[in-house]
N, C-alpha and C positions, 0 to 999 in steps of 0.2 A: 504494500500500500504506500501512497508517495503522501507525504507530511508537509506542512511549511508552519514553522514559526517565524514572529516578527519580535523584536525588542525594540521599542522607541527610545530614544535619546532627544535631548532639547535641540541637536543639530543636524537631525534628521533620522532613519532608521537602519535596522540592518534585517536582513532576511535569511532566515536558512531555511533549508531544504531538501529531502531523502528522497529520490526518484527511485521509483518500484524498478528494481533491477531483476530483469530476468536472462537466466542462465547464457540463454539462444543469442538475446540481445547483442548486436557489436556496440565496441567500445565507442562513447560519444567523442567526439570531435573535439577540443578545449573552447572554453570560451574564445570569441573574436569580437574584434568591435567590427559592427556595418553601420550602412546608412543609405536613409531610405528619405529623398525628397527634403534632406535636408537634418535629419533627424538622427542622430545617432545613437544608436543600440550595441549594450553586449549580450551575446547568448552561446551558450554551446549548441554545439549540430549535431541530429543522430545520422549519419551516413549513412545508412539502408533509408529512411523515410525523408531526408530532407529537413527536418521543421527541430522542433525544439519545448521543452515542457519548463523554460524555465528562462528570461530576456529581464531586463534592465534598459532605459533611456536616459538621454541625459538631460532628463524634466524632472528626475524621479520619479516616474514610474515604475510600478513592476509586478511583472506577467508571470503565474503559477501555474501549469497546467494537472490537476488533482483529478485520480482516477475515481469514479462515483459507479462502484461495479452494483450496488442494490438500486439504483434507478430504477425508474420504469422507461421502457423503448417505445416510445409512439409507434405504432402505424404509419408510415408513411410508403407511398409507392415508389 
């Protein structure tokens, strides 16, 4: 299961975070900085899917991607 906790500080926060690691998985890519339209991002890459469960901007923002396996799946076609 993937976790995130947050600690606030008066000067902003910090974030951690345990990605569900599975066996099969290849090994993620190291953090990089990109930038998109102007905007720059860190995130690690997983290299078989492209994308990332876990980014950073330099607005302070920041993106968790958290596995939710007890959902319900809509119907959808």
């Amino acid at each position: 299961m993937c976790t995130v906790s947050w600690l606030l500080h008066d000067a902003g926060y910090e974030v951690f975070f345990n990605r569900d690691e599975q066996k099969g998985r290849a090994i993620a890519n190291p953090p990089a900085v990109f930038d998109r339209e102007g905007t720059r991002y860190m995130m690690p890459v997983d290299p078989d899917g492209g994308g990332t469960w876990i980014a950073m901007n330099q607005h302070g923002l920041s993106l968790c991607l958290l596995n939710y396996y007890q959902g319900d799946i809509p119907d959808l076609p």
